[in-house]
Backbone bond lengths (Angstrom), bond angles and torsions (degrees), N, CA, C in turn:
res aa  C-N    CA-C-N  psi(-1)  N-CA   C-N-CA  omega(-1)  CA-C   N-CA-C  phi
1 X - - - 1.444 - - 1.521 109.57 -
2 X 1.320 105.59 144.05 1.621 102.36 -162.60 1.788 96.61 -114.88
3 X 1.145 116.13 135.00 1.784 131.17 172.72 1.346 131.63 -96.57
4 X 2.121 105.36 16.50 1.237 99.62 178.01 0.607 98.29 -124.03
5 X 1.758 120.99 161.09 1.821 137.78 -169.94 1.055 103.64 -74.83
6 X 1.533 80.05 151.31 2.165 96.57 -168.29 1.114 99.22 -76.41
7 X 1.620 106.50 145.34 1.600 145.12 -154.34 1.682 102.01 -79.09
8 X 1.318 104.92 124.24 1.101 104.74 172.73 1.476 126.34 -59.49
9 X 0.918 140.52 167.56 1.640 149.78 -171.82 1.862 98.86 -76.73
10 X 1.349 114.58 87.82 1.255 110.60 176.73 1.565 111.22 -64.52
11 X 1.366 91.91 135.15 2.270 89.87 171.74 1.366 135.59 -77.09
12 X 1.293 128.15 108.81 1.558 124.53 -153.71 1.483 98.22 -104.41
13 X 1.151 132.93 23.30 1.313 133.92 168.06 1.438 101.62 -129.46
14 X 1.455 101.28 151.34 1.228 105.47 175.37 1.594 117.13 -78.46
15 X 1.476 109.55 150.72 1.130 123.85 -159.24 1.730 131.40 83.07
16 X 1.321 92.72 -38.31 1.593 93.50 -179.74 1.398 112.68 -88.61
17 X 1.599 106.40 139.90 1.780 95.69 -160.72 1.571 78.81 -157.57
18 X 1.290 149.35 81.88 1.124 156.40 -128.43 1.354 106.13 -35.20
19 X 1.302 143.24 54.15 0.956 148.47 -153.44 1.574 131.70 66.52
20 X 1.359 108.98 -4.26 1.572 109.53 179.08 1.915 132.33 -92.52
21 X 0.928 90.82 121.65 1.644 98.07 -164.80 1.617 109.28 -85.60
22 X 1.500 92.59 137.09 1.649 100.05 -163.35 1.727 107.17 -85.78
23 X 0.929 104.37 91.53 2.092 122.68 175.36 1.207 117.63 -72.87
24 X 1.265 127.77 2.75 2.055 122.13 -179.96 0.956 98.06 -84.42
25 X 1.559 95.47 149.21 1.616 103.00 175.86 1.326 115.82 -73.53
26 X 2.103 94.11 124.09 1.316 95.53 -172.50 1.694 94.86 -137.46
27 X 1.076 117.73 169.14 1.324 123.28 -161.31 1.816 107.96 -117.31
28 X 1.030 117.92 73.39 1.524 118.30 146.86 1.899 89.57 93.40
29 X 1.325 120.04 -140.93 1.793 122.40 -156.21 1.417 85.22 -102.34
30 X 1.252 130.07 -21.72 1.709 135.65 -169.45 1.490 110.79 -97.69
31 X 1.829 103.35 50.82 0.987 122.15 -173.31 1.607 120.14 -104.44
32 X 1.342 136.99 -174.24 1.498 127.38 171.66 1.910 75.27 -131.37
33 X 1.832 109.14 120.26 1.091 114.47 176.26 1.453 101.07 -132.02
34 X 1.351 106.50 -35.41 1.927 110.43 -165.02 1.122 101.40 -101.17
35 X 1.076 135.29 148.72 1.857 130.20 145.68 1.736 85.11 -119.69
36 X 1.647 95.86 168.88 1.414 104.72 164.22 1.608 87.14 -140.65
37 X 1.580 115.45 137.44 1.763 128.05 152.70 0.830 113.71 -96.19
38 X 1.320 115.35 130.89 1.511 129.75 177.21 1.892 91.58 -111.40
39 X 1.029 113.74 130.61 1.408 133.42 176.26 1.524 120.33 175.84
40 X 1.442 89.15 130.68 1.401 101.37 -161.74 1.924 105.68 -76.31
41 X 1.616 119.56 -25.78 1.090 98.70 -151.71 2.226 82.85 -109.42
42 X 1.733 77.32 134.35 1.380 94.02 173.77 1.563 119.61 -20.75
43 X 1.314 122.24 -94.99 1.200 138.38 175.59 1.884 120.66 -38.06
44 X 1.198 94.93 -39.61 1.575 81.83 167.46 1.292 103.59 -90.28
45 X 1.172 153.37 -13.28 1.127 159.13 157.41 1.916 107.41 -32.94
46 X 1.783 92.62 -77.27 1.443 101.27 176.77 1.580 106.66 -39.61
47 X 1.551 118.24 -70.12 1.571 127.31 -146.31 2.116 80.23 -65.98
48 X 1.080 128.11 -43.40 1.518 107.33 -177.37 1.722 115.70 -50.95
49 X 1.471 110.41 -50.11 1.582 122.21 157.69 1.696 124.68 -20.52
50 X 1.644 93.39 -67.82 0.918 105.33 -167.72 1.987 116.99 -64.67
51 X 1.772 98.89 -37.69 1.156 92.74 179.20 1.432 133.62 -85.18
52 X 1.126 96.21 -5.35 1.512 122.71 178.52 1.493 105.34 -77.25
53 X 1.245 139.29 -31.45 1.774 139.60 -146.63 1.170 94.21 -120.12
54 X 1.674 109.41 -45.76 1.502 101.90 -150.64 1.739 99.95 -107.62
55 X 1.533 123.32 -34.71 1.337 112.67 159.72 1.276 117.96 -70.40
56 X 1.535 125.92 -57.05 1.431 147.91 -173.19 1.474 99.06 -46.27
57 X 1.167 116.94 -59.04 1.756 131.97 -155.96 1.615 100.84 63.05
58 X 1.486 108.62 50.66 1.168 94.83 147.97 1.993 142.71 -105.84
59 X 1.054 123.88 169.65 1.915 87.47 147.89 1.536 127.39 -107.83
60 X 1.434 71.95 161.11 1.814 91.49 -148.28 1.512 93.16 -115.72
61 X 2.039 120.33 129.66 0.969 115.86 126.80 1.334 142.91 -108.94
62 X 1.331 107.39 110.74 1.807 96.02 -178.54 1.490 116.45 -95.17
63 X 1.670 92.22 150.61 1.350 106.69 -173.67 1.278 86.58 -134.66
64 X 1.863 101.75 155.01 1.223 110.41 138.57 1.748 165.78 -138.33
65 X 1.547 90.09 68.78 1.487 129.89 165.15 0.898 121.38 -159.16
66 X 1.390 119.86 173.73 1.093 149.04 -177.25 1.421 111.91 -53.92
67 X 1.738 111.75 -73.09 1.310 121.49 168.46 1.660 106.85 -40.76
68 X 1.165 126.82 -68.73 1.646 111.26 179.97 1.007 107.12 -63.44
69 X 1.047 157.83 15.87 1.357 140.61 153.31 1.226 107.28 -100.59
70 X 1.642 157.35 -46.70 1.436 130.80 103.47 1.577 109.88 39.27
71 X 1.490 119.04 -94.13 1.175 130.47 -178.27 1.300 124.37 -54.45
72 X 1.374 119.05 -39.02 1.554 118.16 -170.49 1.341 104.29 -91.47
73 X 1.496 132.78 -34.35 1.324 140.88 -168.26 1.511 105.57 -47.54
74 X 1.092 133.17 -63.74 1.879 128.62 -172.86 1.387 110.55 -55.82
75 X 1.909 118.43 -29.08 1.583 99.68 -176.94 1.345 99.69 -90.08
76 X 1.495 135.39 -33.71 1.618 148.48 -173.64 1.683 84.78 -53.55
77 X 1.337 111.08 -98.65 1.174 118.28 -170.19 1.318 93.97 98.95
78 X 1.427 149.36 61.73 1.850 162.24 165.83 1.634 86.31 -41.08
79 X 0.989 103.44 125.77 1.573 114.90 108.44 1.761 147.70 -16.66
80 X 1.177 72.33 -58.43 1.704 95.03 -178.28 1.713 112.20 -160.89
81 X 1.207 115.16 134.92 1.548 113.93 173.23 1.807 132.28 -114.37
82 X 0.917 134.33 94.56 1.589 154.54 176.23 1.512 82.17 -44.48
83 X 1.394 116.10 132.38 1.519 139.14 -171.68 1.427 119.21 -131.80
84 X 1.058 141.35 66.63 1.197 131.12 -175.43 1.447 108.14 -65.84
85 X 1.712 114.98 133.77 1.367 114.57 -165.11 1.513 105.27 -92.88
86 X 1.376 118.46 -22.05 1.655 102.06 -179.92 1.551 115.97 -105.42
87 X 0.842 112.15 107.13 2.025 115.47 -176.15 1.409 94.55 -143.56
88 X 1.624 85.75 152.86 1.510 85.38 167.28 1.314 131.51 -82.88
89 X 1.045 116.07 -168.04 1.785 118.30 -172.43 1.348 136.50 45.12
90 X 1.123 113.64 -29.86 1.555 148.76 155.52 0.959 133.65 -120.13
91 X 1.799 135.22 110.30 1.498 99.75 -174.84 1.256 94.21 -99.94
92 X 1.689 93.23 -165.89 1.293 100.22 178.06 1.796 135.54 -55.30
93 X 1.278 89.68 -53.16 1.919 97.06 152.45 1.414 124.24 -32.26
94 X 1.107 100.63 -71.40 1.475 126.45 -173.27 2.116 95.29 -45.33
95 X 1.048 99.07 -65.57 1.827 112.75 179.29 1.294 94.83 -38.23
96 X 1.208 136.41 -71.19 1.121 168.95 -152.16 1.632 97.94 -49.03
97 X 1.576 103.60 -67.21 1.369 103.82 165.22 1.368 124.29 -53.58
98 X 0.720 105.81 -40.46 1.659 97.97 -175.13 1.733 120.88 -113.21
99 X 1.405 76.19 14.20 1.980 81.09 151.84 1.558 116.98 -103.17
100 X 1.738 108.86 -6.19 1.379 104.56 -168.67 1.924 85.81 -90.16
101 X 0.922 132.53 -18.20 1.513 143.28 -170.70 1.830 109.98 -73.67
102 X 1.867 113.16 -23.80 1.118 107.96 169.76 2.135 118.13 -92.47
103 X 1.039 85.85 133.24 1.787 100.68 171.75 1.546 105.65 -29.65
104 X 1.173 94.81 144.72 1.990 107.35 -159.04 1.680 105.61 37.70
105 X 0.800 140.41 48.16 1.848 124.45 145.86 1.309 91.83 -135.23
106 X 1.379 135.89 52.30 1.446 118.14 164.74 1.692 98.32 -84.74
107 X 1.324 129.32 -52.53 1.122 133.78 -172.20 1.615 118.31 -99.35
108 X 1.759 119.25 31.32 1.315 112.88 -162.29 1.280 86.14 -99.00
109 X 1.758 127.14 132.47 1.601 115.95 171.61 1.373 111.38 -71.20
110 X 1.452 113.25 158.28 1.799 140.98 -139.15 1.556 73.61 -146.12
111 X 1.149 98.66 133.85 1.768 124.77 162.98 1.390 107.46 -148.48
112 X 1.890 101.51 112.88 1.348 106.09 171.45 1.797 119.10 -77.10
113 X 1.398 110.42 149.06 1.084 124.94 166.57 1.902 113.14 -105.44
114 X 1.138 113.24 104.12 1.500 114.24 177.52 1.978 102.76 -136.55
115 X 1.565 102.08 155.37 1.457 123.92 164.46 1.467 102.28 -70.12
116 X 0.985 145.67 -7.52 1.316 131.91 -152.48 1.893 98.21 -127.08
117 X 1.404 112.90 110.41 0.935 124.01 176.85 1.622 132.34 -109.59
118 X 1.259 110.78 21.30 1.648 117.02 166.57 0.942 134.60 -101.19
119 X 1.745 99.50 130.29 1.012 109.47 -147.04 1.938 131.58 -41.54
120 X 1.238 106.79 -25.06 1.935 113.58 178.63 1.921 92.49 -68.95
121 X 1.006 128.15 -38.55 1.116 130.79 176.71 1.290 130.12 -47.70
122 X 1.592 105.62 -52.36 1.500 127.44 170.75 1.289 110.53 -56.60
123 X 1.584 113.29 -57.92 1.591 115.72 -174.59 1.603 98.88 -56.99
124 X 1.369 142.43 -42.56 1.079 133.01 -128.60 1.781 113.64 -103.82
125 X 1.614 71.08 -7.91 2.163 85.89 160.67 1.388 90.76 -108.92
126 X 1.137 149.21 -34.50 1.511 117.75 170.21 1.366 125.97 -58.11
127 X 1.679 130.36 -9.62 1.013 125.85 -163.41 2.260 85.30 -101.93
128 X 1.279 108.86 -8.09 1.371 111.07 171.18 1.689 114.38 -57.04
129 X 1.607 114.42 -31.18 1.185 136.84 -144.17 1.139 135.03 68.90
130 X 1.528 124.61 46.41 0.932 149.47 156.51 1.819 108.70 -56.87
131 X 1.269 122.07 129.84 1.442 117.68 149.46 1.235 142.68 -59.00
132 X 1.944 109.67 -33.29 1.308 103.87 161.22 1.770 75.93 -167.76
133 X 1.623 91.94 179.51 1.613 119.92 164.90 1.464 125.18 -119.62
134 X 1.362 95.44 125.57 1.720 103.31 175.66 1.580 103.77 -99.68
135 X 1.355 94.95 129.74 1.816 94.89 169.68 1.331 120.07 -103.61
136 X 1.318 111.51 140.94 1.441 122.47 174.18 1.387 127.09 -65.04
137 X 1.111 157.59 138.57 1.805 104.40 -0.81 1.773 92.91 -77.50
138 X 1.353 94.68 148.40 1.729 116.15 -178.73 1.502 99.61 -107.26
139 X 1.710 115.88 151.65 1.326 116.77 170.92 1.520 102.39 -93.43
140 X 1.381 114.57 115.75 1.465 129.75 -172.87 1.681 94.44 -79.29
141 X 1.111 148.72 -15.07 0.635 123.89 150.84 1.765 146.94 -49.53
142 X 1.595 84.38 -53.54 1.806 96.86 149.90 1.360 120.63 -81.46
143 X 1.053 142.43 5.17 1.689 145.18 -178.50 1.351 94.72 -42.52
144 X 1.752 121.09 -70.43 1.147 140.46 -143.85 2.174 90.20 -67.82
145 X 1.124 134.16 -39.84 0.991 124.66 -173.05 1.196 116.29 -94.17
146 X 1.677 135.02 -15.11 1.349 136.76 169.26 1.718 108.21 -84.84
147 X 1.431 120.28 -16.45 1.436 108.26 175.01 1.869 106.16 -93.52
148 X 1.768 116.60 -17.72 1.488 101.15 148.60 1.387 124.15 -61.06
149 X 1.251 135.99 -18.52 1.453 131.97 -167.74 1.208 109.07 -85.24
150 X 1.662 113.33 -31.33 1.703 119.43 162.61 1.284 113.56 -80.85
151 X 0.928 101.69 -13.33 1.667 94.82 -179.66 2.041 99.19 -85.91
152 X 0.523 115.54 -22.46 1.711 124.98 -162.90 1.553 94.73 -79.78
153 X 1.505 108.85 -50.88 1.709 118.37 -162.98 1.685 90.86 -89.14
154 X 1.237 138.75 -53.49 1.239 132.62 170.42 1.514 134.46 -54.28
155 X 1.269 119.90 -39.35 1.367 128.01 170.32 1.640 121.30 -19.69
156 X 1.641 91.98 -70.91 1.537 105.17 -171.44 1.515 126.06 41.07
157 X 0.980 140.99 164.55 1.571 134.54 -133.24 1.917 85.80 -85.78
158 X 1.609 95.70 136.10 1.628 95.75 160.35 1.113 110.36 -157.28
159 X 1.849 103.77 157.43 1.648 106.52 -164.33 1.257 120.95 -154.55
């Protein structure tokens, strides 16, 4: 049984962010404004939401799968995408592939989120093309500043 308040309506299109406008200092269209989470399990889902929008100030769409994220990715258009590698039906890899296959996400950095932290493991979603890996449990407090640091080293020129 879960004890946290129901999740607000994350915005999977760009622009709509239930009304909240993204104010950090950010520098021109070559900005980190969107993330999208893909995570399957409720609750880390929310606390990724939450730290992302409401510490981060970013917008956030969360999903959770693969296939919706598939779906939401062309109107969102992320920035950057939070990957959880074990879900069903899709994993994270698998997503991965075929989010780099939709128009604008060939070069958007992918940061997996997985429990599994050894080291052959780690490398072996980076060789997915992943930008980096966050391991679970993550301090959501810092979330919002370790997925700018991938976003900074991942970006690389795009146009």
């Amino acid at each position: 049984m879960s004890i946290r308040p129901a999740v607000r309506k994350s915005a999977c299109t760009a622009g709509e962010a239930d009304g909240v406008r993204i104010d950090a200092p950010l520098d021109g269209d070559d900005a980190l404004r969107r993330v999208m989470c893909v995570e399957d399990d409720d609750d880390i889902r929310y606390i990724l939401d939450f730290s992302l929008s409401q510490i981060g100030g970013y917008e956030v769409c969360a999903v959770g799968s693969g296939a919706e994220a598939l779906q939401a990715a062309p109107g969102f258009r992320p920035d950057l995408v939070l990957l959880d590698v074990m879900m069903p039906q899709l994993s994270g890899p698998q997503t991965l592939q075929q989010l780099r296959q939709l128009p604008g996400m060939e070069g958007v950095p992918v940061v997996f989120l997985t429990a599994k932290a050894m080291p052959e493991q780690l490398e072996e979603l980076l060789r997915h093309g992943a930008t980096g890996v966050i391991v679970k449990p993550f301090d959501p407090v810092r979330l919002p500043q370790d997925i700018r640091m991938y976003w900074e080293h991942g970006r690389g020129p795009r146009g």
